[in-house]
N, C-alpha and C positions, 0 to 999 in steps of 0.2 A: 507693445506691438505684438499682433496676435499675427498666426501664419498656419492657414487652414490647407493642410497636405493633403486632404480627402480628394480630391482629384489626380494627382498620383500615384496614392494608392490603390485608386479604382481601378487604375491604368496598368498598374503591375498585378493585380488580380485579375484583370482581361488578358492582359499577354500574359500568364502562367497559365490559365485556364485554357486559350486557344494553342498552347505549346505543349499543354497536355493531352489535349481532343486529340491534335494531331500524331505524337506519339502511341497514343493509345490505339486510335481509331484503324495505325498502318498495323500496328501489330495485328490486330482483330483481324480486318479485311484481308492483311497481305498475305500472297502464296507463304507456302511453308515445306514444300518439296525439297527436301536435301538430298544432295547427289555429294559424288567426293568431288567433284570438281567445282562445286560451290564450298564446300569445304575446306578445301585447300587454298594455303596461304594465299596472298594476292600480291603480288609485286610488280607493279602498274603494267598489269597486262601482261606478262610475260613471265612466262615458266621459271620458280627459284631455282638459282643456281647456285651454292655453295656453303658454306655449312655454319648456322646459324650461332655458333661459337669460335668465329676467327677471329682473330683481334684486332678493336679498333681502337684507333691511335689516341690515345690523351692528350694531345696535344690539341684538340678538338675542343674539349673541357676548358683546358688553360687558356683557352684564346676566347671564349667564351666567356670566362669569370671575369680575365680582364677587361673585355667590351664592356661586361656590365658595369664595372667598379669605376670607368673609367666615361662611360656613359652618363654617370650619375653626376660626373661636375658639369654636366651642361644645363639637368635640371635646376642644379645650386646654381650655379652661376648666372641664369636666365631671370631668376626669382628674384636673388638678393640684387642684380641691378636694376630690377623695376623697379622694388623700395628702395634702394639706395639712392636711384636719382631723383624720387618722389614723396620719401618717404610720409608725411601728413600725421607728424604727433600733435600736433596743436600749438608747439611755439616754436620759434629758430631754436632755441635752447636746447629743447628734447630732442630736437631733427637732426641737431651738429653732435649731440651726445650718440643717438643712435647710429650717425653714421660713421663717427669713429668706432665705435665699437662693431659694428659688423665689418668694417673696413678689415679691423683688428684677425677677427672669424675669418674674413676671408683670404688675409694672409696668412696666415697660420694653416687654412686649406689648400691654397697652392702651395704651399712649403713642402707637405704633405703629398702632395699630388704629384710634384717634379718630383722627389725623390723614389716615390712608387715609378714613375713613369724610368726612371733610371735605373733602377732596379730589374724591371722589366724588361730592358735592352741591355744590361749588362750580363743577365744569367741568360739571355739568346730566346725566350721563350715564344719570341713570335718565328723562329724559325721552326720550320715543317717537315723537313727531311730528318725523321727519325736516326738514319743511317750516319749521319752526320752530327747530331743533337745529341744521342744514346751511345753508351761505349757499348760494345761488341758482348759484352756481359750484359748486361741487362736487356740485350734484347732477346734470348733466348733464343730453344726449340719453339714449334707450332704447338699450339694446345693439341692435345689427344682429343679426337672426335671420331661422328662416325663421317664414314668416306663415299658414301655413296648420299645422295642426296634421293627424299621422298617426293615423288613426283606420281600425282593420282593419273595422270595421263598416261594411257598405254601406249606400246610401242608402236604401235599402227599410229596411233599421229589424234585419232578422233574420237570424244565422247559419246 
């Protein structure tokens, strides 16, 4: 069985070409006037305030790896019950072998998974209050920066 992709391909060679006209054609045509207030940072609409080396909190991280890690048995677990309740080897024989055996996989992945998931709640890590989470040592002084923040907008208020 043959399977002719030349229509696909045409399609991904049409949209990279019209995604490069485009790209291309705004740089060519677009103003190109710099001022500093084009310049300067953009922080949705509204003048930066504070100093681009404070510290942010990792507990931000951690709560994110775990979403991922913990995200992903839903993948697994979505998958392997669609073959598991249908799987289609070609005899009862092969259907009862393979479903014990991913049965197998997938208790040995909740095993896995409770235990991570207990882990998780026994070292507190989805708690967010640093001040409470952090002993008084490890949270230090403020990083050394500068104190004045860079702002292109003059004192008068308008550019």
């Amino acid at each position: 069985m043959s399977v002719d992709f030349t229509p696909i391909l045409i399609l991904a060679v049409v949209a990279a070409t019209i995604c490069g006209a485009m790209v291309t054609l705004s740089w060519v045509l677009g103003p190109k006037k710099a001022t500093p207030y084009k310049e300067s940072p953009y922080e949705c609409g509204v003048a930066p305030s504070g100093d681009a080396r404070e510290r942010f909190p990792i507990k931000f991280f951690l709560v994110a790896m775990i979403f991922i890690l913990f995200d992903i048995e839903v993948v697994f677990l979505w998958s392997w019950f669609t073959v598991f309740v249908n799987p289609g080897m070609g005899s009862p024989a092969l259907d009862l072998q393979f479903q014990t055996f991913s049965l197998i996989a997938f208790l040995v992945y909740m095993v896995l998974w409770i235990i991570g998931d207990w882990y998780v709640l026994k070292i507190d890590a989805l708690n967010w209050e640093e001040e409470v989470s952090l002993s008084a040592s490890k949270l230090g002084d403020e990083l050394p920066g500068p104190t004045e923040v860079l702002n292109p907008v003059p004192a008068g208020g308008r550019v």
